[in-house]
LOVEX-443817 format. One record per residue (C-alpha): residue number from 1; residue in three letters; x, y, z. Coordinates in steps of 0.1 Angstrom, whole numbers, m for minus. Layout:
N
R   num   residuo       u       v       w
R   NUM       ALA       X       Y       Z
...
This chain:
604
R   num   residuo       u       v       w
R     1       UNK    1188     408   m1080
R     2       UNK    1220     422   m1070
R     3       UNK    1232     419   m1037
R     4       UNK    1259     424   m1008
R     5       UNK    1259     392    m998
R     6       UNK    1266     364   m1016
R     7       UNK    1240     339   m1004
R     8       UNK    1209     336    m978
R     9       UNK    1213     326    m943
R    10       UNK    1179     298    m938
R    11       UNK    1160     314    m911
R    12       UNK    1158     284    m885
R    13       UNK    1129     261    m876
R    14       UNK    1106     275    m848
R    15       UNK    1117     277    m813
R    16       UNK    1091     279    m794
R    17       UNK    1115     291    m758
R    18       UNK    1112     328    m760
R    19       UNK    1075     330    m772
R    20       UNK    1058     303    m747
R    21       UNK    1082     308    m714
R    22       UNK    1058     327    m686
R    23       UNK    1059     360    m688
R    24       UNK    1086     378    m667
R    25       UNK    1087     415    m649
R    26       UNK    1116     433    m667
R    27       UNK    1141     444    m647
R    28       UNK    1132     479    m628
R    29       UNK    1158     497    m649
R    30       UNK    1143     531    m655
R    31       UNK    1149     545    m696
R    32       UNK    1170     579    m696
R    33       UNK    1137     589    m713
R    34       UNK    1118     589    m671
R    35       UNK    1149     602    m659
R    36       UNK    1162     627    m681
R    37       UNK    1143     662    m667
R    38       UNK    1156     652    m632
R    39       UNK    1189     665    m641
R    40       UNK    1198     700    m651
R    41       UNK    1228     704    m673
R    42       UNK    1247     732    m663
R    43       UNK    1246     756    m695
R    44       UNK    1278     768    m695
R    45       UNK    1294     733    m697
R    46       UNK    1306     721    m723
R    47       UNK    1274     696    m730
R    48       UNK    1253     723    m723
R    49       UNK    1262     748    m748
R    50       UNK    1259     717    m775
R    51       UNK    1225     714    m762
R    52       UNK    1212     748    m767
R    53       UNK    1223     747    m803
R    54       UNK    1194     726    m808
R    55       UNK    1172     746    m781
R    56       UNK    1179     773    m796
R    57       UNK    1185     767    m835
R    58       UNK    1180     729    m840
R    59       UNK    1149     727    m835
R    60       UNK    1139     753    m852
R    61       UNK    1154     751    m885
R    62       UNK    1141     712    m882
R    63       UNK    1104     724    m879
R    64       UNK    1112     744    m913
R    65       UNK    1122     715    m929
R    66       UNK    1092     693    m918
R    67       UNK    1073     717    m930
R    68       UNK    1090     726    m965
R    69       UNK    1089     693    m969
R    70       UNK    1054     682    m965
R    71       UNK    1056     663    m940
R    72       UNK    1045     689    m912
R    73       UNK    1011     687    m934
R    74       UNK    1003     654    m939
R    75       UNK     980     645    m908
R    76       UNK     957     667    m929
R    77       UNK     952     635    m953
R    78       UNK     957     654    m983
R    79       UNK     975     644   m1016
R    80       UNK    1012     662   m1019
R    81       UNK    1028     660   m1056
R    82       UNK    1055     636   m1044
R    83       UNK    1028     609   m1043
R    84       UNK    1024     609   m1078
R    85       UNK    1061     599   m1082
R    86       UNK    1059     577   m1054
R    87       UNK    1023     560   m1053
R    88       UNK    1028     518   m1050
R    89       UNK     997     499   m1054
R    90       UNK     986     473   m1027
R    91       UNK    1018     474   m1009
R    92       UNK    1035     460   m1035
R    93       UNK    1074     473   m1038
R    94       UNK    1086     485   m1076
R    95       UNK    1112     505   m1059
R    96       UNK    1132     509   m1026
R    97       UNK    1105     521   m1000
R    98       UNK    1096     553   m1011
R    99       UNK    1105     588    m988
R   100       UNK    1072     596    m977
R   101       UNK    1063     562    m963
R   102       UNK    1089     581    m933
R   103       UNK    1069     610    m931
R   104       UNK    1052     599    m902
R   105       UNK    1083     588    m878
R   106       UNK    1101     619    m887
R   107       UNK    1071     640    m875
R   108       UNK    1074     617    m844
R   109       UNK    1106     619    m836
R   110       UNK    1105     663    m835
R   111       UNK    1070     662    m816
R   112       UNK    1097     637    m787
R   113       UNK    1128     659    m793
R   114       UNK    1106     693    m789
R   115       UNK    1090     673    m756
R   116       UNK    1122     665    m741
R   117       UNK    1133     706    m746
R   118       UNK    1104     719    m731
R   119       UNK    1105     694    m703
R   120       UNK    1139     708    m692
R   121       UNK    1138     748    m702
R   122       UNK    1116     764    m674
R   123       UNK    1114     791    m696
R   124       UNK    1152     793    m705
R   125       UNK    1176     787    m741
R   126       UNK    1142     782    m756
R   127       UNK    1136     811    m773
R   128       UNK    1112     794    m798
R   129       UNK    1092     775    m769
R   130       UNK    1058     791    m778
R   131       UNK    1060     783    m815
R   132       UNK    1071     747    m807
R   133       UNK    1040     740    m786
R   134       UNK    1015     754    m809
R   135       UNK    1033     730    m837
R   136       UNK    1033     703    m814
R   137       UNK     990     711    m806
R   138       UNK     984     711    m837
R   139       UNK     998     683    m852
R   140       UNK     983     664    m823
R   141       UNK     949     677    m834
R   142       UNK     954     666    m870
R   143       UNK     962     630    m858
R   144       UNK     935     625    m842
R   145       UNK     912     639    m868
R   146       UNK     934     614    m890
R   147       UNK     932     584    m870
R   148       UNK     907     555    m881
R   149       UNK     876     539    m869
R   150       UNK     897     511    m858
R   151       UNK     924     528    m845
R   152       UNK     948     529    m877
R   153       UNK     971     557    m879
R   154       UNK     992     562    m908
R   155       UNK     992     595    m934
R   156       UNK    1006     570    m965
R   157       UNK     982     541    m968
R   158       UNK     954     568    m955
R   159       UNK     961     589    m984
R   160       UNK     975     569   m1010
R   161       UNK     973     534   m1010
R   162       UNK     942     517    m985
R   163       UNK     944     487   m1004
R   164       UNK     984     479    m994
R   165       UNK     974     488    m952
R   166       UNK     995     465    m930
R   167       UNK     997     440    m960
R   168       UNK    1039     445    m960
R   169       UNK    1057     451    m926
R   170       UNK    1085     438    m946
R   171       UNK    1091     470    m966
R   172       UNK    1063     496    m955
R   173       UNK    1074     512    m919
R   174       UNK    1041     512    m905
R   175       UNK    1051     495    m873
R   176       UNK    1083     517    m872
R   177       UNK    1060     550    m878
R   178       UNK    1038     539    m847
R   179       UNK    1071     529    m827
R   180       UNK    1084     568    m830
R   181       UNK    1046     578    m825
R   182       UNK    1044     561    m794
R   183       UNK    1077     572    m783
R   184       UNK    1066     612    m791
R   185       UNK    1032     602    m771
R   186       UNK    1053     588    m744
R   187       UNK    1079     623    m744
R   188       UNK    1044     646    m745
R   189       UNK    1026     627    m719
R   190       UNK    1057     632    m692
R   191       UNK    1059     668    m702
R   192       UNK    1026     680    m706
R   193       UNK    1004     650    m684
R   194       UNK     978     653    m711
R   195       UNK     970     619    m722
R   196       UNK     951     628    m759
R   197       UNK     981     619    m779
R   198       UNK     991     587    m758
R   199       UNK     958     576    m760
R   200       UNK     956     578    m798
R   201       UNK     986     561    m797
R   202       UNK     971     531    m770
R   203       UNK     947     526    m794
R   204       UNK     968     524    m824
R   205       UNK     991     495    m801
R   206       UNK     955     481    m794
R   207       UNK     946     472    m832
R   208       UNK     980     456    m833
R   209       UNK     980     441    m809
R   210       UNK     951     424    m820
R   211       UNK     961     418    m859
R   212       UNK     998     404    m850
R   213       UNK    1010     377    m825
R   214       UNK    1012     345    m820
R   215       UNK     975     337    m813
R   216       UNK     953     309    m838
R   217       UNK     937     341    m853
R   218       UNK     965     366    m857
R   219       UNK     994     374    m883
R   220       UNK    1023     360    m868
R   221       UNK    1041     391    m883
R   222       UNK    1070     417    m872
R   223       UNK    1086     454    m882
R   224       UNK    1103     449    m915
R   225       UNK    1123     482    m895
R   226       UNK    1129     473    m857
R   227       UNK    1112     505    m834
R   228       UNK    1080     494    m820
R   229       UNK    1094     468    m801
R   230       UNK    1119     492    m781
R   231       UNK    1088     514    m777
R   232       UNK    1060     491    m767
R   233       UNK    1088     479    m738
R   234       UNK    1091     514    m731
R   235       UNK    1051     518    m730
R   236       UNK    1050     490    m705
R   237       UNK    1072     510    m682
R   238       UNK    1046     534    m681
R   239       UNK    1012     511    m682
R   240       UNK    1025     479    m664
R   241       UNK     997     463    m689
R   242       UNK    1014     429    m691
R   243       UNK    1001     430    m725
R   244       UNK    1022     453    m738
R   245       UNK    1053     437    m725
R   246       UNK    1041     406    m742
R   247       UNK    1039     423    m770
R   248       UNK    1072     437    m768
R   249       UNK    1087     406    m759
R   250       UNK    1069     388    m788
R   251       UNK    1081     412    m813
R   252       UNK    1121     400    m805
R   253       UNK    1116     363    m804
R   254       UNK    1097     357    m833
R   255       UNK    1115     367    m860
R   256       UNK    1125     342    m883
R   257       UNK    1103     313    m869
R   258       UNK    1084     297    m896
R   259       UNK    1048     295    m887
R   260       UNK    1035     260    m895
R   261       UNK    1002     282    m902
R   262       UNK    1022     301    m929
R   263       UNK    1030     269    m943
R   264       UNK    1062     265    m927
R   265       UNK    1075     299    m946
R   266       UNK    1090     328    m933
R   267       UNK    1064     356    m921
R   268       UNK    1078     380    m949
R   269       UNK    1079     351    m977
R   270       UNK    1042     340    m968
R   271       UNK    1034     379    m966
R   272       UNK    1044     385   m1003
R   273       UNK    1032     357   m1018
R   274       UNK     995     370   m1003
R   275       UNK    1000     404   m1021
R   276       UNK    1018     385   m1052
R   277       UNK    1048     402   m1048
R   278       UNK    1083     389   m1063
R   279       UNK    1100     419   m1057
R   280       UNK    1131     425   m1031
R   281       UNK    1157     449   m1026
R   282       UNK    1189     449   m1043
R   283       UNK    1200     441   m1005
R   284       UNK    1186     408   m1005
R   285       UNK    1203     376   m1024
R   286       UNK    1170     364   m1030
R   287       UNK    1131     366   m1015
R   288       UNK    1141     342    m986
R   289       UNK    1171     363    m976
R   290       UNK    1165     379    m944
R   291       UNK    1197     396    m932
R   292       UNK    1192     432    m940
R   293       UNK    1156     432    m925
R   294       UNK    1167     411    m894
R   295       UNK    1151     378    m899
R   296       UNK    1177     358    m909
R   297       UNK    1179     337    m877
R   298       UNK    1170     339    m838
R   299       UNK    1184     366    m821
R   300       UNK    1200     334    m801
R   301       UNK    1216     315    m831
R   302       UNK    1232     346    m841
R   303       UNK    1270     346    m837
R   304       UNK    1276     382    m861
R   305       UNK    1259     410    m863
R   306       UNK    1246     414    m897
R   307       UNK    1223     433    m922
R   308       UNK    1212     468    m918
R   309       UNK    1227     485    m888
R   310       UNK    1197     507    m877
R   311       UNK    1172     477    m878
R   312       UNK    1199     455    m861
R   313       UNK    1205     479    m834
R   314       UNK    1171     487    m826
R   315       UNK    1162     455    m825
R   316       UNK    1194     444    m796
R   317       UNK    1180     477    m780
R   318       UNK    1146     457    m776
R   319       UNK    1165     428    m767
R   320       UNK    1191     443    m743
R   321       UNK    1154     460    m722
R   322       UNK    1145     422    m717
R   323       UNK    1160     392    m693
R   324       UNK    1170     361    m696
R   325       UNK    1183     348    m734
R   326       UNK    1173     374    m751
R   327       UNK    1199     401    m725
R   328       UNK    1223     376    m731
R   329       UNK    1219     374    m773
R   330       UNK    1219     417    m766
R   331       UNK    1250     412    m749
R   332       UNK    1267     393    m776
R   333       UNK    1257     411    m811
R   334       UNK    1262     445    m792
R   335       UNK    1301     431    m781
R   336       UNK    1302     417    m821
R   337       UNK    1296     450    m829
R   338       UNK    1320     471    m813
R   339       UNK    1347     445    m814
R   340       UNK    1347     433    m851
R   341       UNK    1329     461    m869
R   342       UNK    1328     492    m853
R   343       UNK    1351     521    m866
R   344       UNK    1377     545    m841
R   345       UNK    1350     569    m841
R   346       UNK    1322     552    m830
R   347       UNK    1307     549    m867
R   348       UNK    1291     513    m872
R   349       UNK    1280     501    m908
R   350       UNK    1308     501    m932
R   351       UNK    1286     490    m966
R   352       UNK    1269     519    m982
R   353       UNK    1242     495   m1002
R   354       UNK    1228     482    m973
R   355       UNK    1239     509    m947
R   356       UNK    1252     483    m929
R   357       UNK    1276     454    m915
R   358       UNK    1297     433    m937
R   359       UNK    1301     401    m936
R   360       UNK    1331     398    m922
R   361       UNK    1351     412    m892
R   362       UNK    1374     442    m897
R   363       UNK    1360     449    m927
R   364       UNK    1363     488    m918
R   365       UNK    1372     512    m955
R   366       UNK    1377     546    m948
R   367       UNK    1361     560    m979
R   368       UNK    1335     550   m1005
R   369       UNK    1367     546   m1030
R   370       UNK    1380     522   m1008
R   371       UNK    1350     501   m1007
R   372       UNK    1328     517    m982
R   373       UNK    1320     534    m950
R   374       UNK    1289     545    m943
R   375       UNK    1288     548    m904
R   376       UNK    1252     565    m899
R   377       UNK    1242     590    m872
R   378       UNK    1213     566    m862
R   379       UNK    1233     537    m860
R   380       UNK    1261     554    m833
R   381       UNK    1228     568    m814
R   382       UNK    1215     531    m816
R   383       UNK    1249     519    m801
R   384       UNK    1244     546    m772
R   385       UNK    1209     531    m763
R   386       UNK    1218     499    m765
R   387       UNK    1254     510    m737
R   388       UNK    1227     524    m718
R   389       UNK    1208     493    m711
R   390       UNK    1236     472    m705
R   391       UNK    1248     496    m681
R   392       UNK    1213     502    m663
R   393       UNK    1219     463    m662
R   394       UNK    1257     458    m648
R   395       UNK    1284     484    m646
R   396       UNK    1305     482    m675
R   397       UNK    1336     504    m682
R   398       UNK    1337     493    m718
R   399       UNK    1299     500    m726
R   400       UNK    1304     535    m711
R   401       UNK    1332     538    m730
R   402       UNK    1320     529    m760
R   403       UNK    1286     553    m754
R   404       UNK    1314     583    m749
R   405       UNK    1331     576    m777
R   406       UNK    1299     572    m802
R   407       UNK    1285     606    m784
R   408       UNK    1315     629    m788
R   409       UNK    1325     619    m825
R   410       UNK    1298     602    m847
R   411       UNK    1273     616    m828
R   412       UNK    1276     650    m819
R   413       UNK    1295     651    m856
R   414       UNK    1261     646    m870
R   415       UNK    1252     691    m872
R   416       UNK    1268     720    m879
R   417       UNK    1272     741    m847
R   418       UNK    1251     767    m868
R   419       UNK    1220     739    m865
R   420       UNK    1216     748    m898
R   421       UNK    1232     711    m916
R   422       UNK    1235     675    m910
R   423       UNK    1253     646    m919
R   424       UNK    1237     612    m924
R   425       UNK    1268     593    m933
R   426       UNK    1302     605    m913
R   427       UNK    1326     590    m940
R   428       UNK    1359     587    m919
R   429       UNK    1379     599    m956
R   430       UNK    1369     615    m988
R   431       UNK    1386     604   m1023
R   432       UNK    1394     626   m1056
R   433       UNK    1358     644   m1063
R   434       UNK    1343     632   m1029
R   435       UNK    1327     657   m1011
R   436       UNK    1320     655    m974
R   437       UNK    1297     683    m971
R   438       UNK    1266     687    m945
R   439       UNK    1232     688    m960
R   440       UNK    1204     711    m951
R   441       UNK    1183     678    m953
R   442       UNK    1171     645    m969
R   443       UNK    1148     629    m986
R   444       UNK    1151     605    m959
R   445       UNK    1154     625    m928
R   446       UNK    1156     602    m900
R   447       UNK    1190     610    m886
R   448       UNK    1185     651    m874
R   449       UNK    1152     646    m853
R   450       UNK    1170     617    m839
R   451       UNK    1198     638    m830
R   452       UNK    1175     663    m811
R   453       UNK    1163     637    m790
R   454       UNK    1193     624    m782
R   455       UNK    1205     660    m772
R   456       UNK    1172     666    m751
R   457       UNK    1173     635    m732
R   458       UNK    1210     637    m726
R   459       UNK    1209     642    m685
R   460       UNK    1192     605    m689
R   461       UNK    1230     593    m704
R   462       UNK    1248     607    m671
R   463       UNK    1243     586    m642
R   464       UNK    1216     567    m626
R   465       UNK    1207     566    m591
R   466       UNK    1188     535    m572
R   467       UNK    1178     539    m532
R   468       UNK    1171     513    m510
R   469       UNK    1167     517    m474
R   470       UNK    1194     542    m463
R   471       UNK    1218     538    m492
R   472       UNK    1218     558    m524
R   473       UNK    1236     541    m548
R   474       UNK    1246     567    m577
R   475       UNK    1266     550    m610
R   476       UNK    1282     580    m634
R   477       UNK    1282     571    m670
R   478       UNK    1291     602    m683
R   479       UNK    1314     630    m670
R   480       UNK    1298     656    m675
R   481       UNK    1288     692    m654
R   482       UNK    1251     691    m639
R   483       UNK    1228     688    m607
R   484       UNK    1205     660    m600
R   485       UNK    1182     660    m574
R   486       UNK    1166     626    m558
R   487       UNK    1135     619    m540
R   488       UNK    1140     594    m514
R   489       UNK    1120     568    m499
R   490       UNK    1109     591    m466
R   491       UNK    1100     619    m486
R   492       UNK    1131     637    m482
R   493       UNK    1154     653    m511
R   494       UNK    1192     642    m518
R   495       UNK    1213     662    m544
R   496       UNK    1245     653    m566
R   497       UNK    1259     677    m585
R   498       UNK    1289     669    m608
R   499       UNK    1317     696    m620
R   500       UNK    1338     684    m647
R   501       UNK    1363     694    m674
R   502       UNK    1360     668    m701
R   503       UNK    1363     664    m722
R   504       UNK    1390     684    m723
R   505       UNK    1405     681    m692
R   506       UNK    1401     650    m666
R   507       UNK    1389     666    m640
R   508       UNK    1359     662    m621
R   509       UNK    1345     674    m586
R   510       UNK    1314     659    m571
R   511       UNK    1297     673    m543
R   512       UNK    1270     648    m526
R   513       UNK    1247     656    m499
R   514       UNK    1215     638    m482
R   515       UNK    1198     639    m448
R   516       UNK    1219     626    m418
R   517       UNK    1212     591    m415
R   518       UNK    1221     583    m452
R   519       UNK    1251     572    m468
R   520       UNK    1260     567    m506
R   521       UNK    1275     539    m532
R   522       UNK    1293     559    m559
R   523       UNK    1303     541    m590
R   524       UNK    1334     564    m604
R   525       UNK    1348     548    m638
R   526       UNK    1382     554    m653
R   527       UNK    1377     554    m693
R   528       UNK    1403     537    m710
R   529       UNK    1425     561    m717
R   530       UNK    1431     575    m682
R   531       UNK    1467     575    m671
R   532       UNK    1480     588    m635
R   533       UNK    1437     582    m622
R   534       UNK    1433     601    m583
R   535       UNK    1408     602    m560
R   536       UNK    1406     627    m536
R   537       UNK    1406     619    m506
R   538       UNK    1423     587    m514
R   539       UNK    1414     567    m488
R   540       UNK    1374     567    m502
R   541       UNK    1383     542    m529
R   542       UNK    1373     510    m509
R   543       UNK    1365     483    m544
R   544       UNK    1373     479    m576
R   545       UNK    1351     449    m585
R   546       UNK    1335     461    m617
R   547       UNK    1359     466    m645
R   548       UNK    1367     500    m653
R   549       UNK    1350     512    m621
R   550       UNK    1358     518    m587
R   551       UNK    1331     516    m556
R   552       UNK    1331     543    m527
R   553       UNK    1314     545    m497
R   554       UNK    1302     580    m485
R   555       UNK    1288     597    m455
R   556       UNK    1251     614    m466
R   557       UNK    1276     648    m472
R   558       UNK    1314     644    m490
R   559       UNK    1328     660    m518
R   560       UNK    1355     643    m541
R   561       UNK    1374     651    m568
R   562       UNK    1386     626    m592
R   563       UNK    1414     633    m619
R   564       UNK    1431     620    m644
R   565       UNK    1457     628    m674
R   566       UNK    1448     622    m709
R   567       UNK    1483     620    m730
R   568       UNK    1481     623    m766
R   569       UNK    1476     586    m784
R   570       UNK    1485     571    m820
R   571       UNK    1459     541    m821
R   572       UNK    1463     516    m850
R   573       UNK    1437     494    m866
R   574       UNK    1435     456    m864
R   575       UNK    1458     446    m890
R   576       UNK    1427     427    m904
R   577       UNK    1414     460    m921
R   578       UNK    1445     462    m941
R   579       UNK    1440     501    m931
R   580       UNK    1477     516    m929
R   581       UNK    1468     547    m910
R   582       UNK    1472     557    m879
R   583       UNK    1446     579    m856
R   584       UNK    1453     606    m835
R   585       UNK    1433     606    m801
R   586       UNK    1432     625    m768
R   587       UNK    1411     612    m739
R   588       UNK    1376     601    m762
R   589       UNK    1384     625    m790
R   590       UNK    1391     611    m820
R   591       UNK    1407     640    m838
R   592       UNK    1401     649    m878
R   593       UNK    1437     656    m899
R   594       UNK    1435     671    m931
R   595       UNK    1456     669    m960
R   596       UNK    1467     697    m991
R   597       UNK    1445     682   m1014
R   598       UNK    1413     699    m993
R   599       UNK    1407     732   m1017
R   600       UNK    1389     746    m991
R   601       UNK    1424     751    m971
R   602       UNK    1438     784    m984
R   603       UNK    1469     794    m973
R   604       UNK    1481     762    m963
């Protein structure tokens, strides 16, 4: 088969480290997903009218889709035309995994999206809020008439192929369909505190649970398509069942270990020789090649970031929500990543066949005629979750830098501010015939739910606040305009509401206030391009310990004002990528130049 990469990385012996150490509480580091609905975004800001785009139109126009599609329908178990194109027998691959295997996660991911809009409206910018929750009831309603005796839930091996159920993780999604399941059960549960769809969910993490682990009678087996893992941590936030953070936990470390009760083999290896399959994507050298599907190696043996970028991501996501070795490998793929392969604009993935990392650092084309670019809208919102957790973690001014950055141009790139079109791909050029041209949709549609919930759990990207005794320790991530309000240890209520500018202009007022008695920590940063940075009064700034931040100590009511000037900037690539361009930037905008060969520029 044809391949990308010229030869297979051996997935290493088993180490048995990560699975057998005692399991560990994660760090209390709350997801923006718990956090998210206690901040209001002001709405005339310049984040909040991007948000109610997708209140308003977004969301909409996405629930047409799901439903033109056929996906909308499919909890109703019955047969759609495009299985008759697409049916595969016993799991076994002919082609590249086939649209509707996706069906489920993309259902998923507007049932979370929709959640996170109607958590935050109170009735306002969400005009279509009525028509949203009946969807939402009633696709509930057909899951659970869907679900299995055992707890199975999946519309495709339901439907069309019971034979091939769970018998390829490699290829198949059915783990990633339950991970954006559970994260939509998770999103409807803290908006509506109705537990039906979390509890079909609990039991569809129960039957895993018991098929796949490392016990004497389970399939030591893992996502072909890192997701669960990130959501079964995220479950645990919610449970505190130490099961499912072993389960979590289990899902990172084991990939690549070769069983000795598989023989020695790989998982996916042992897995296809069981369905007597020989088949494997054109992104594989050969059977045993593990890179695009993240299995090539131990998470801590890995010095590059390799394969494709989605599953990668997702998977350091997982990894980056842990402790020990496994924060640490996070810490080191993400900073791979963004160092050696991650373009000006926050796009990551620069090979088109895999949707994914190349081999080798810098490699960074601007164009498919150059050789690549890819950059998907999944992979810079993977990026942002993964900044997030190392933040939550320890301050860092280049992981919120790098979030801003992936959020104001790949991301936020990634619709039409009609919410009518969406990009998968953000090529950074387009060659001869080349158009760059948003679609109404895909085949494969995962990037504009993902986008929605992104935009509806954006207040959980600002800033996070800790308290402890008499101190409220607030760290800002993002700058953006909005009011949170924080519920203290004695039962008392503190506020913090940000005013800010960006990203047009650097600067920022924030007004604080508490009960008497209290006193505040505010982490300010100063992004990398700030020149001439002030705070106001300039006496509060008392530490700069954390890179790319400075510490100040408050009395329970101050207001500040922090500002900065953001000159114009010419920023050049590493002379690695051979790239001899220059970029134009202001503050985190990476700004677009076009050229006389675009037809669509009359006049010019």
């Amino acid at each position: 088969m044809g391949s990308t990469y010229s030869a297979p990385v051996q997935p290493a012996p088993r180490v048995t480290e990560e699975l057998d150490k005692p399991i560990l509480r994660p760090c209390e580091r709350p997801h923006p997903q718990e956090t998210f609905d206690q901040t209001s975004i002001a709405s005339d800001s310049f984040y909040g009218k991007i948000r109610a785009i997708y209140g308003q139109r977004v969301l909409k126009t996405q629930l047409e889709q799901l439903r033109k599609q056929g996906s909308y329908e499919a909890f109703k178990l019955g047969w759609h035309p495009k299985f008759d194109i697409e049916k595969l027998q016993g799991a076994k691959c002919t082609i590249s995994s086939p649209p509707t295997l996706l069906w489920d996660s993309d259902v998923g991911k507007w049932i979370e999206a929709a959640c996170y809009f109607l958590s935050t409206a109170d009735g306002k910018g969400l005009p279509h809020a009525s028509e949203f929750v009946s969807a939402i009831d009633e696709l509930i309603a057909m899951m659970a008439k869907a679900q299995q005796s055992d707890g199975y839930l999946g519309t495709y091996f339901t439907v069309v192929d019971k034979a091939g159920r769970l018998k390829n993780l490699r290829d198949m999604h059915e783990m990633y369909n339950c991970g954006h399941l559970l994260e939509a059960a998770l999103a409807h549960y803290r908006w509506s505190e109705d537990r039906k769809f979390l509890n079909i969910m609990i039991r569809y993490v129960d039957l895993l649970m018991k098929t796949f682990g490392p016990g004497e009678n389970q399939r030591h087996g893992y996502p072909g398509h890192p997701e669960l893992e990130l959501a079964i941590l995220r479950l645990y936030s919610l449970t505190r069942d130490p099961r499912h953070y072993a389960f979590g936990r289990y899902l990172v470390a084991a990939r690549s270990q070769r069983e000795p009760s598989l023989g020695g083999k790989p998982f996916f290896v042992w897995e296809a020789e069981q369905r007597k399959d020989t088949f494997f994507h054109a992104s594989m050298a050969s059977i045993d090649d593990g890179r695009y599907h993240q299995w090539h190696a131990p998470l801590h043996d890995q010095d590059t970031i390799l394969g494709h970028s989605v599953r990668a991501l997702y998977l350091v996501t997982a990894a980056s929500d842990l402790d020990g070795t496994l924060l640490n490998d996070a810490n080191r793929l993400w900073n791979d990543c963004v160092d050696n392969k991650m373009y000006v604009t926050g796009g990551i993935g620069s090979v088109p066949d895999i949707e994914g990392f190349s081999e080798f650092p810098h490699f960074l084309p601007n164009s498919h005629d150059e050789g690549g670019c890819y950059a998907e809208t999944c992979a810079s919102i993977a990026c942002m979750m993964i900044c997030e957790r190392l933040l939550s973690q320890k301050l860092s001014g280049k992981a919120r830098d790098v979030m801003e950055r992936c959020l104001l141009n790949n991301v936020l790139g990634g619709a039409s501010l009609d919410g009518k079109r969406f990009y998968y791909a953000n090529r950074l050029a387009t060659c001869g015939n080349e158009v760059a041209d948003r679609s109404e949709w895909f085949e494969v549609c995962c990037c504009p739910p993902n986008l929605s919930r992104t935009m509806g759990l954006l207040g959980g990207y600002m800033w996070s606040v800790k308290t402890k005794s008499q101190t409220i320790s607030l760290d800002i991530y993002l700058y953006m305009s909005g009011e949170r309000t924080v519920k203290l240890p004695s039962g008392e209520i503190a506020t913090v509401e940000m005013s800010s500018e960006m990203p047009w202009y650097g600067k920022t007022t924030l007004r604080l206030q508490a009960p008497v008695g209290y006193e505040w920590i505010v982490q300010i940063p100063e992004p990398e391009y700030a020149v001439i940075f002030n705070v106001s009064p300039p006496s509060l700034i008392t530490s700069t310990d954390v890179e790319g931040y400075h510490s100040l100590f408050l009395p329970a009511r101050s207001t500040i004002s922090v500002t900065f000037d953001m000159p114009v900037r010419l920023l050049a690539p590493h002379p690695a990528t051979h790239q001899d361009t220059l970029a134009i930037a202001r503050g985190p905008i990476i700004y677009a130049a076009e050229s006389y060969d675009n037809t669509k520029m009359e006049g010019e």
